[in-house]
C-alpha positions as CSV (number, residue, x, y, z in Angstrom):
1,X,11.3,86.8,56.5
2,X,7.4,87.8,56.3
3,X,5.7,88.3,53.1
4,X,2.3,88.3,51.8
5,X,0.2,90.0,49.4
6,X,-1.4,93.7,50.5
7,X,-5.5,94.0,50.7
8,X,-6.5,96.2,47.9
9,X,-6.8,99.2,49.8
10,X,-3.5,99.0,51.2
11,X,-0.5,100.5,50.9
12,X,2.7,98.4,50.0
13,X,3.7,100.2,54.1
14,X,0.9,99.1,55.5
15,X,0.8,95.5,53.6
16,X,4.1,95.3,55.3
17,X,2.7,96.2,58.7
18,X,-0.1,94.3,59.0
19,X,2.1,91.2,58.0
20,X,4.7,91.5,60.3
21,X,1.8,91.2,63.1
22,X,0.0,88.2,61.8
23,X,3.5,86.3,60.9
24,X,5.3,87.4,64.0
25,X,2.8,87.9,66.2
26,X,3.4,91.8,67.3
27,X,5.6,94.4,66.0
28,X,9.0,94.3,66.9
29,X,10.9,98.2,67.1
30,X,12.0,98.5,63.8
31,X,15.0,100.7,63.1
32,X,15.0,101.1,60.0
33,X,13.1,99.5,57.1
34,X,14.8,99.5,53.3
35,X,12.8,98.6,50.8
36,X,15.0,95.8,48.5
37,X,12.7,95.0,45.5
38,X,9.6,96.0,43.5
39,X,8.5,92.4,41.3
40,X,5.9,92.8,38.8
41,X,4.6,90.4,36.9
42,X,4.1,91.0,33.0
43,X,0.4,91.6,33.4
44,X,1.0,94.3,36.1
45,X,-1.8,92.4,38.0
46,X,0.9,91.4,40.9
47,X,3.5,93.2,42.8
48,X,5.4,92.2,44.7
49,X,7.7,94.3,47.5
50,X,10.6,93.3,49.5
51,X,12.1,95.0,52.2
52,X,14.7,94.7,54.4
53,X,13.5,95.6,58.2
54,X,16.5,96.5,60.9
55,X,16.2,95.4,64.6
56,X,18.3,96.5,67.2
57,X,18.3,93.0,68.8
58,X,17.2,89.6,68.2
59,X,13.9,88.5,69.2
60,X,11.6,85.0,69.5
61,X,9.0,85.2,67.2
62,X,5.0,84.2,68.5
63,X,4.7,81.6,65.6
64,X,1.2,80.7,64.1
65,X,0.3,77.9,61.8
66,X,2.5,79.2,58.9
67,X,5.3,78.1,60.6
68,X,7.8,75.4,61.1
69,X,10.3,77.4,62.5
70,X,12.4,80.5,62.9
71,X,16.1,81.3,62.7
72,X,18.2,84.2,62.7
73,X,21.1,83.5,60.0
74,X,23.6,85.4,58.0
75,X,23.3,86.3,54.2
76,X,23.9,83.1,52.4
77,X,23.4,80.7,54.9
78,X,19.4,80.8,54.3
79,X,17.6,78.0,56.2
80,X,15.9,75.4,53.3
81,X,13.7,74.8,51.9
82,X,13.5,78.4,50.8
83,X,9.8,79.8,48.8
84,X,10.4,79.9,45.2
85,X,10.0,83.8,45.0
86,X,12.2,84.6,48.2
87,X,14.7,82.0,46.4
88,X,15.1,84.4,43.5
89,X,15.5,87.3,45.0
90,X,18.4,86.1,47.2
91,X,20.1,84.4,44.3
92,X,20.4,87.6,42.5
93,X,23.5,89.4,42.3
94,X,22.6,92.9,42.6
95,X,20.3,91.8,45.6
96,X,22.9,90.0,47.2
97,X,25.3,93.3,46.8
98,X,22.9,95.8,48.1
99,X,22.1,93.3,51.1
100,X,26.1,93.1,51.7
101,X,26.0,96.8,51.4
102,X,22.9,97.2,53.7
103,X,24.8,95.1,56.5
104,X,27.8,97.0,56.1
105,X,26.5,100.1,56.7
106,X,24.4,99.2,59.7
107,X,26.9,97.0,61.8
């Protein structure tokens, strides 16, 4: 999982981008990308995108500072402690059907 806040000229694509690189260290070949969620907060001050990114094949990640750790895992068997926000998401129902439905029609 990468997430981060996008730099106010950027788009939500590029926000996406740009954090991939700096919490992966390059950019893997990305199949597909799906966006999963739009959070906004009840000023409209933050937003708050998720998306789900498809790889091919599995790949070692060039960790920075940020991390502990990696792991590759199946949906819900998520590695914890989990970030509160990320936490959400994956509890939610719908998100957890259009995840199953996602892997479904990609494997």
């Amino acid at each position: 999982m990468v997430g981060g806040s996008t730099h106010e000229t950027e788009t939500p694509w590029q926000g996406l981008q740009r954090e991939i690189v700096e919490e992966i260290g390059f950019q893997p070949t990305i199949s597909k990308t799906i966006p999963l969620e739009l959070f906004v907060s009840k000023d409209t001050r933050f937003k708050f995108h998720t998306f789900v990114c498809v790889v091919d094949t599995e790949f070692v990640p060039k960790l920075n500072i940020e991390h502990n750790g990696y792991a590759w895992v199946s949906v819900n068997a998520w590695p914890l402690p989990l970030h509160e926000g990320v936490k959400k998401t994956l509890q939610n129902k719908q998100i957890e059907t259009k995840l199953q439905t996602i892997l479904d029609l990609i494997v």
